[in-house]
C-alpha positions as CSV (number, residue, x, y, z in Angstrom):
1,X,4.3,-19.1,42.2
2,X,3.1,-19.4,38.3
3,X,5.1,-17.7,35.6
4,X,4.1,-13.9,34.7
5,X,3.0,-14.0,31.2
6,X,5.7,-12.4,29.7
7,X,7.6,-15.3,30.9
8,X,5.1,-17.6,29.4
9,X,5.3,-15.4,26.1
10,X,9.1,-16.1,25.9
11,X,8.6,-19.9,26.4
12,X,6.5,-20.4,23.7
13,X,8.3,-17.7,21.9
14,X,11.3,-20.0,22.5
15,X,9.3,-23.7,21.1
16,X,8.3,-22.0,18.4
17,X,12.1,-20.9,16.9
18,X,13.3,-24.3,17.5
19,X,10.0,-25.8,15.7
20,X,11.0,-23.1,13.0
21,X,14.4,-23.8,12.8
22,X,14.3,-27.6,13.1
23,X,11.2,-28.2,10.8
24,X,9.6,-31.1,13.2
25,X,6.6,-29.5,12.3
26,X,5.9,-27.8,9.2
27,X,6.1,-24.0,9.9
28,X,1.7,-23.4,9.5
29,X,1.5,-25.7,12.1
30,X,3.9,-24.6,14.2
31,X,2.7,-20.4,13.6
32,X,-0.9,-22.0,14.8
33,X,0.5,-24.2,18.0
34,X,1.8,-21.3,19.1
35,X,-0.8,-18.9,18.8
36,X,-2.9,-21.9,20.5
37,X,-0.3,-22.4,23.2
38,X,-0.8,-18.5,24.1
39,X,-4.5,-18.9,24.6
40,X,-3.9,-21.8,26.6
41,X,-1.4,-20.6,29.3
42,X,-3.4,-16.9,29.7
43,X,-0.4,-15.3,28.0
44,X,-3.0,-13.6,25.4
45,X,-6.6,-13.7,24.7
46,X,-8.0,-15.4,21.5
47,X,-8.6,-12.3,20.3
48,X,-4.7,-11.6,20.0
49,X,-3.4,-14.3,19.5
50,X,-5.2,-15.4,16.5
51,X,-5.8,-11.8,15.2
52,X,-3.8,-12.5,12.2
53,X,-6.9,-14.9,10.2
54,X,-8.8,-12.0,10.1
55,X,-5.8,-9.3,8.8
56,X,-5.9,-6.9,5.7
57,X,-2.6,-8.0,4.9
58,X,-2.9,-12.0,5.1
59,X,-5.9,-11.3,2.3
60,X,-3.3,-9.0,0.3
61,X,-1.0,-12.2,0.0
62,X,-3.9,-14.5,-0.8
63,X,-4.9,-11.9,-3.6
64,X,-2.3,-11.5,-5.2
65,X,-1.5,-15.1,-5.7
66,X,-5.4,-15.4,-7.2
67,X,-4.5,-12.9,-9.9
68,X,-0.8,-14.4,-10.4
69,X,-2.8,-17.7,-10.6
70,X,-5.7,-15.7,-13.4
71,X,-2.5,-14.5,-15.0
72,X,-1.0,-17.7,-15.9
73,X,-4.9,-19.5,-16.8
74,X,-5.4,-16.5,-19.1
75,X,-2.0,-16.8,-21.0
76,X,-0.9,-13.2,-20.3
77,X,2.1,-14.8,-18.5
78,X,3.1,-16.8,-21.7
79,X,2.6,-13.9,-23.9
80,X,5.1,-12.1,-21.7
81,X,7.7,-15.1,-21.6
82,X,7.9,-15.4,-25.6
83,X,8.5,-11.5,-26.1
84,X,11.5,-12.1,-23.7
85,X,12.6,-14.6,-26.0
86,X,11.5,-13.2,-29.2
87,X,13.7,-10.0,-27.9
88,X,16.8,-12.0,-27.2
89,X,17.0,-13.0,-30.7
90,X,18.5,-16.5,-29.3
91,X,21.1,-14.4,-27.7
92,X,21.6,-16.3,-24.3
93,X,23.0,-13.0,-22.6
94,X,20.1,-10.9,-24.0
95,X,18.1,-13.8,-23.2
96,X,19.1,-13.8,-19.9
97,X,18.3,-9.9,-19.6
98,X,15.2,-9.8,-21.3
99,X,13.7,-12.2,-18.4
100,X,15.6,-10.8,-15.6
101,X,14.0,-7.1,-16.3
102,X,10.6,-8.7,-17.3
103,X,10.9,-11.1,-14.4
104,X,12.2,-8.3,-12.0
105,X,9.2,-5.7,-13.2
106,X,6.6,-8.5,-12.9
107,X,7.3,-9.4,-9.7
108,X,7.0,-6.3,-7.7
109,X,2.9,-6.8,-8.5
110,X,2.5,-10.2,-8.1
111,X,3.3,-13.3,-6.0
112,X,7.5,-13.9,-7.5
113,X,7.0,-17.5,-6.6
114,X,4.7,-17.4,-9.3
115,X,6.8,-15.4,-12.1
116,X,9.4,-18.0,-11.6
117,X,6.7,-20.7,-11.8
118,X,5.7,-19.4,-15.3
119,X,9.5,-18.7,-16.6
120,X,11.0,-21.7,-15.6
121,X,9.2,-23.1,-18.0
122,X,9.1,-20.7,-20.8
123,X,13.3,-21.4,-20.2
124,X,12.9,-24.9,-21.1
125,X,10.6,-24.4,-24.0
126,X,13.2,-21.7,-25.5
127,X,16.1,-24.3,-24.6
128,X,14.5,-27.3,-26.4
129,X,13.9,-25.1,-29.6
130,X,17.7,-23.5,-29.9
131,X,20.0,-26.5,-30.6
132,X,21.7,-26.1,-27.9
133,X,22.6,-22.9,-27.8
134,X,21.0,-22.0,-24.9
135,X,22.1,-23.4,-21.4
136,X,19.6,-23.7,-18.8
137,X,22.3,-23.6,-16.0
138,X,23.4,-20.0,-17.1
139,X,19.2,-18.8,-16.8
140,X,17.6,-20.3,-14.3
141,X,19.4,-19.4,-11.1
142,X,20.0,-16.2,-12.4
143,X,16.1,-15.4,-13.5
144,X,15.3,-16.5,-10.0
145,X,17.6,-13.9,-8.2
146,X,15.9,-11.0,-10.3
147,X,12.5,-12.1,-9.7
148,X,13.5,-12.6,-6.3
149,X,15.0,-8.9,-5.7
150,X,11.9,-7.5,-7.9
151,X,9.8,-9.2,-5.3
152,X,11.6,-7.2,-2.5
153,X,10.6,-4.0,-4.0
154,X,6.9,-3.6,-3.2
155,X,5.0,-4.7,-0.5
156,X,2.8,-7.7,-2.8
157,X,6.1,-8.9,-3.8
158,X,6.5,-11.6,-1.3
159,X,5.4,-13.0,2.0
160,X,8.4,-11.5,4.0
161,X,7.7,-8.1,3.7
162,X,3.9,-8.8,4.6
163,X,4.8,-10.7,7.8
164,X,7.4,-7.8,8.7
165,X,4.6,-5.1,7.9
166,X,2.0,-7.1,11.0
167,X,4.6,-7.6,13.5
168,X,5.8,-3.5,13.2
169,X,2.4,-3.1,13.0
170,X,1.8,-5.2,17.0
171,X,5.8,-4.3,17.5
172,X,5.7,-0.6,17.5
173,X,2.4,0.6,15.3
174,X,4.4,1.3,11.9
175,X,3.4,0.1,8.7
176,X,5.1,0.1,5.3
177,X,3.2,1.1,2.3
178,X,3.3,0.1,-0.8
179,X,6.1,1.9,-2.0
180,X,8.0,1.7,1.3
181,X,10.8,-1.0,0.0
182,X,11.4,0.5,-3.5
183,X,13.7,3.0,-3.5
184,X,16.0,0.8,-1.9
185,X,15.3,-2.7,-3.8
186,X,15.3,-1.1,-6.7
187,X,19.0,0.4,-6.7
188,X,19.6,-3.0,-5.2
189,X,18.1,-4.5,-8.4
190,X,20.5,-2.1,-10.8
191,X,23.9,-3.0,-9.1
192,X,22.8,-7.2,-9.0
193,X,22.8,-6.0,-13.3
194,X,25.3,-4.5,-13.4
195,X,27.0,-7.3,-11.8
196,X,25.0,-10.2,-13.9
197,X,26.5,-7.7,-16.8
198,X,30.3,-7.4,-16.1
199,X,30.9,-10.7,-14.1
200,X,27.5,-13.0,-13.4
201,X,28.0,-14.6,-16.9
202,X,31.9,-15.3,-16.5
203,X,30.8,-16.9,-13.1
204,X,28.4,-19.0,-14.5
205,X,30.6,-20.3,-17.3
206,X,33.4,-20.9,-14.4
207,X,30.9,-22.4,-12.4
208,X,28.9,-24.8,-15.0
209,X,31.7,-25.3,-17.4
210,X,31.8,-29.2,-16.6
211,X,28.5,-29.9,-15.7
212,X,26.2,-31.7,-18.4
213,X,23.3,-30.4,-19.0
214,X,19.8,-32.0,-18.6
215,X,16.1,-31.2,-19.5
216,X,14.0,-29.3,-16.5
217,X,11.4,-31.5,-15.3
218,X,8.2,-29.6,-16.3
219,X,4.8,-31.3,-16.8
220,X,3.3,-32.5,-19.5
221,X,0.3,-30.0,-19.2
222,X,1.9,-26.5,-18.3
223,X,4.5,-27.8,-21.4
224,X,1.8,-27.7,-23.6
225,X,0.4,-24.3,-22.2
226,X,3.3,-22.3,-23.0
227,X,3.7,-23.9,-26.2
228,X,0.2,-23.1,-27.2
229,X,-1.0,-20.3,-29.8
230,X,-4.4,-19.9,-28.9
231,X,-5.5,-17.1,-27.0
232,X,-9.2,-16.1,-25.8
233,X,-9.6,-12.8,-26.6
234,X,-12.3,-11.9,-24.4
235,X,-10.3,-13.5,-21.0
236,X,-7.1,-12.1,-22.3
237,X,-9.0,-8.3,-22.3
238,X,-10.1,-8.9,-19.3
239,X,-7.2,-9.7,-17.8
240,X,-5.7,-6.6,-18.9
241,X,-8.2,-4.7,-17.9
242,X,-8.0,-6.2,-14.6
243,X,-4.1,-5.7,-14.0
244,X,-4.3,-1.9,-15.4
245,X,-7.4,-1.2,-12.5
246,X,-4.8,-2.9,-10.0
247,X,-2.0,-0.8,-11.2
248,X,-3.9,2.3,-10.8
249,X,-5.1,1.5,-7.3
250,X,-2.0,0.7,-6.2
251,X,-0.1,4.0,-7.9
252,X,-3.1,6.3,-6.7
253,X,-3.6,4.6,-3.4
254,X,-7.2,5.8,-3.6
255,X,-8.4,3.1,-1.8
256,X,-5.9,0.6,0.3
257,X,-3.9,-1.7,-1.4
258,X,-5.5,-4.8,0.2
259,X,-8.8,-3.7,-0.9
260,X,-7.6,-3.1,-4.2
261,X,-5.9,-6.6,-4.1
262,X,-9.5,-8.3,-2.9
263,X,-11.1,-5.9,-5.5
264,X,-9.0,-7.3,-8.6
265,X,-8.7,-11.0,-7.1
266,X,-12.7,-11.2,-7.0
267,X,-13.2,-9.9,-10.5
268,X,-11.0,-12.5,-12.1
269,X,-13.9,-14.7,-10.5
270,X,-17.1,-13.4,-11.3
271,X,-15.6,-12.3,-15.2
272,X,-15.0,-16.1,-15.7
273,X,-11.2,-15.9,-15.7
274,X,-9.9,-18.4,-12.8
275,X,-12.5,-20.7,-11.2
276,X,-12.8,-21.3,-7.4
277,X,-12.0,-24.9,-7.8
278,X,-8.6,-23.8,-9.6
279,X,-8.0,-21.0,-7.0
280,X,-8.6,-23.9,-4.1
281,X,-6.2,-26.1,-6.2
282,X,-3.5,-23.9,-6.7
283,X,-3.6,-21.2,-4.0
284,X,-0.4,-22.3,-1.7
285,X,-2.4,-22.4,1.6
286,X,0.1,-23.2,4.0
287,X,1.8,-19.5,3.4
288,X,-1.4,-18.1,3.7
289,X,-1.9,-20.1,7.0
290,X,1.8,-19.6,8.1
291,X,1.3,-15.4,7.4
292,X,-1.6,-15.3,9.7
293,X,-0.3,-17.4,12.4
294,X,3.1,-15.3,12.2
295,X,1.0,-11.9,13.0
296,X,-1.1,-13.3,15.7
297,X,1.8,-14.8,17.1
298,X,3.5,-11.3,16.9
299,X,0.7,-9.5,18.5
300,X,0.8,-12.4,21.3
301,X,4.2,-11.5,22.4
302,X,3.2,-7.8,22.6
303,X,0.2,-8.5,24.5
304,X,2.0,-10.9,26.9
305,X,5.0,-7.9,27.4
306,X,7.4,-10.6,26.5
307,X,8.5,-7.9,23.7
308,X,9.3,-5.3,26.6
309,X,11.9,-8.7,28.1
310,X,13.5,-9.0,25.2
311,X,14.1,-5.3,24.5
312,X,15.5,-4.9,28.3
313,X,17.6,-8.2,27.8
314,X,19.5,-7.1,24.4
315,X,19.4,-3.0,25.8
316,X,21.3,-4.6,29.0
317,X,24.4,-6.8,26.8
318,X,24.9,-4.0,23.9
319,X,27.5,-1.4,24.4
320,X,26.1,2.0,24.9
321,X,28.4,4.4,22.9
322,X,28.1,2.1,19.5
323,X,27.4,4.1,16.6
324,X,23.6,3.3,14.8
325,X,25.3,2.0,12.2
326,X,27.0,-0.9,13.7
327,X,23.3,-1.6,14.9
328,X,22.1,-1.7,12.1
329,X,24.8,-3.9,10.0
330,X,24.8,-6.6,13.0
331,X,21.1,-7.1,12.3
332,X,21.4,-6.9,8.7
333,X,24.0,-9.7,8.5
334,X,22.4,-11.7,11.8
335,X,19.1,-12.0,9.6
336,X,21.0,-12.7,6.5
337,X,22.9,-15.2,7.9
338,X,20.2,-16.9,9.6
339,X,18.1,-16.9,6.4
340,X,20.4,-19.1,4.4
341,X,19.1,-22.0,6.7
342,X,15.6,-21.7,8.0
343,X,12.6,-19.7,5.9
344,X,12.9,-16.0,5.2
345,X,10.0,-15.0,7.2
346,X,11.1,-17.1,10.1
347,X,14.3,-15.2,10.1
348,X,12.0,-11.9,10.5
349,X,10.2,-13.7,13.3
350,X,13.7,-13.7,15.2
351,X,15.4,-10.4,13.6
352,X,12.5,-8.1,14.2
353,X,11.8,-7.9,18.1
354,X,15.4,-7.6,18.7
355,X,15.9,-4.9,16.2
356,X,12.8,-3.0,17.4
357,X,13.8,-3.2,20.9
358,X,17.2,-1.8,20.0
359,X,15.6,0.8,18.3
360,X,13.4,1.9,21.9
361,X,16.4,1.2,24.0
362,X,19.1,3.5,21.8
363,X,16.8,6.5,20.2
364,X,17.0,5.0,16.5
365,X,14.7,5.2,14.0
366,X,13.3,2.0,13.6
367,X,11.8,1.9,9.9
368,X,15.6,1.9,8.6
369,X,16.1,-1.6,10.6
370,X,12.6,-3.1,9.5
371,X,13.4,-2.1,6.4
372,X,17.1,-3.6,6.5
373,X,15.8,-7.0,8.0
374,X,13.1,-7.8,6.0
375,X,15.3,-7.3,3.2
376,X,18.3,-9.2,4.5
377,X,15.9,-11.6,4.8
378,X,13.8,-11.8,1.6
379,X,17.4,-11.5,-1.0
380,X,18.9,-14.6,1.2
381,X,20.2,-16.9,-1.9
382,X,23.5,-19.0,-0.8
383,X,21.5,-22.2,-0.2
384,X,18.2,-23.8,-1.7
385,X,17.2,-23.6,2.0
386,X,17.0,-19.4,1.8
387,X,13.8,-18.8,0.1
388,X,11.0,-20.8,-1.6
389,X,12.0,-18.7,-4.8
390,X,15.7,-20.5,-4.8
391,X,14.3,-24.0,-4.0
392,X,11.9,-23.5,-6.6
393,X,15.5,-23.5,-9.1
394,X,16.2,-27.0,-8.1
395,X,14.6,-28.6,-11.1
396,X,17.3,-27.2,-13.0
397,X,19.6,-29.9,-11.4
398,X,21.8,-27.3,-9.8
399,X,23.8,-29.1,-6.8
400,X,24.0,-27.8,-3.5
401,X,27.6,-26.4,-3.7
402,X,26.3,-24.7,-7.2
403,X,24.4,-22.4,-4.9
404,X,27.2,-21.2,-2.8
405,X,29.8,-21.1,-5.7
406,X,27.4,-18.9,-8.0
407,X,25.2,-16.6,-5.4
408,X,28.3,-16.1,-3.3
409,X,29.5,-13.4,-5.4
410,X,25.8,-11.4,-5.7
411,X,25.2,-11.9,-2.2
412,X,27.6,-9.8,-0.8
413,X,26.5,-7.3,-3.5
414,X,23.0,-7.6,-2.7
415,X,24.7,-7.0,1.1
416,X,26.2,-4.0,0.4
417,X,23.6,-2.7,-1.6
418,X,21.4,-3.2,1.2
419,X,24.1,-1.1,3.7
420,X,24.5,1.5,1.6
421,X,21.1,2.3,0.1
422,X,18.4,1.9,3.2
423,X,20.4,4.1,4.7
424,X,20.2,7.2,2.5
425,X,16.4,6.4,2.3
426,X,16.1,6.1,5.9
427,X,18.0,7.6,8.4
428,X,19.0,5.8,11.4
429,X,18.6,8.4,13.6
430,X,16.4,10.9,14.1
């Protein structure tokens, strides 16, 4: 007798975690073996299984890096970066605050791979120029961790929450909107100050008090970008322009926010602002790839009923008189836990299901525990392995133990931030 194709869903489910986890493959290729896999064994039709290359919210992602990329070409980035520094006054704590609010703003609009790309360097130009006053250990790491909580906070941020938003969207048909994450992230985002305030600074001097400091490795070219004074005043209008239609779209929500994305992405072309050649250079293509696959691989597992197995397997071990709470902080610390090692969005690849099928099996309202997960997942920051935003801090020269000595401390803020605040904005029940 052949295997029912919820089986076969689980199987491939199964391959695809290890892949994840183990990085044989890299992750686009194993998202689109396993949508292919699917198709193969009659577990879903193409359709399904490869629904995700023509999603809203895989061309949301892709915009949004366009415009990050227009932002940089156009020097609106760099203009930002020196008032940071111009507002520190060579201060490295004001410094430090200056980006990590600018950083933290910026990001909630636009790719936060991409804010990080543009300050890391802006860091180093402002380090080279002070004499030594300025260390880059006590800026970078921190800058990332804003930018990276910033990113949290809307649903452009980051790829996490836009993989999260297609597989609730095949789970159990909810979505997040725009604004969905922000009430939460952004109370997040005041207690990680408050802590970078009072105590992150101390840490850091604890932390990198014997380490000698080096030059970031930044190329030659982007160098010379931030450096430079000139400015074309017709691209840098339209740039403007362009980011205040986007900001209005997204506020008024008159039309949806990936058409407003595609909208704003597509003007920066035909106004002359980022060419197609530079958006093919630059755009990273294996998230864009990896997104899609993720959501057709989600609706896969629907389609197969392998989602309905899992929910009856986790259902059948839990204990039935736990409070929603408990529930909810096991997933929160599973997925935070499992992010430190393997990529954010692959941690919501293996959080979500069960959290949704805990959800049908207990009566709990389930937007509280996407919510939770895909932020457990996107703030994970104890290794360079959590997010692409941390490994991006590497240039700094920060060892591996630097990581868990300095993030260790803001992590189990970020953690209780997380339990106490999604929460209030989301009941679990009910």
């Amino acid at each position: 007798m052949g295997l029912t194709p919820d089986i076969w869903g689980l199987i491939i489910l199964g391959i695809c975690v290890v892949l994840f986890v183990t990085n044989w493959l890299p992750a686009a290729a194993t998202g689109v073996l396993g949508c292919l896999l699917m198709v193969l064994v009659g577990a879903a039709g193409y359709q399904e299984a490869f629904s995700g290359f023509s999603s809203s919210i895989v061309m949301l992602m892709a915009s949004a890096m366009i415009i990050g990329i227009a932002m940089f070409k156009t020097g609106v980035a760099r203009i930002v970066g020196r008032a940071a520094v111009r507002l520190s006054g060579g201060k490295e704590q004001r410094l430090l605050l200056a980006i990590s609010l600018m950083g933290g703003v910026l990001s909630m609009f636009f790719a936060n791979t991409a804010i990080i790309a543009v300050f890391i360097p802006i860091i180093e130009s402002a380090a080279q120029e002070s004499d030594g006053k300025l260390n880059r250990y006590h800026l970078v790491l921190p800058m990332a961790l804003s930018v990276m909580i910033g990113g949290a906070a809307t649903l452009v941020g980051c790829t996490p929450q836009l993989t999260a938003n297609g597989m609730m969207k095949s789970l159990a048909g909810l979505e997040m909107g725009m604004w969905t994450l922000t009430g939460p992230t952004v109370c997040i985002f005041g207690l990680y100050l408050v802590y970078m305030l009072l105590f992150g600074y101390t840490t850091g001097n604890r932390v990198f008090e014997s380490r000698q400091e080096k030059a970031i490795d930044v190329s030659r070219e982007r160098m010379q970008e931030i450096k430079s004074k000139t400015v074309d005043k017709r691209k840098m209008t339209w740039m403007c322009i362009i980011l205040a239609l986007m900001l209005a779209g997204y506020v008024t929500n008159v039309i949806p926010v990936a058409y407003t994305a595609m909208i704003c992405a597509l003007l920066t072309v035909v106004t002359g602002l980022v060419s197609v050649k530079e958006i093919v250079r630059e755009l990273n293509w294996e998230t864009v790839v990896f997104l899609a696959a993720c959501l057709g691989l989600a609706e896969a597992v629907t389609v197969s009923g392998a989602g309905d197995t899992i929910g009856r397997a986790v259902s059948a071990v839990m204990p039935q008189n736990a409070p929603p709470f408990l529930f909810f902080g096991v997933m929160v610390v599973l997925t935070l836990v499992l992010s430190q090692f393997i990529t954010n969005s692959t941690a919501i690849v293996i959080g979500l299901p069960i959290s949704l099928s805990l959800c049908v099996s207990f009566s709990m309202n389930p937007m509280p525990f996407c919510v939770g997960v895909t932020l457990a997942a996107s703030l994970a920051c104890c290794t360079p392995l959590a997010s692409a935003q941390i490994a991006m801090t590497q240039v700094a020269g920060y060892s591996f133990t630097d990581y868990v000595r300095y993030c260790l401390l803001p992590q189990l803020v970020m953690l209780a931030g997380i339990l106490l605040f999604v929460p209030l904005f989301f009941p679990l029940v009910g």
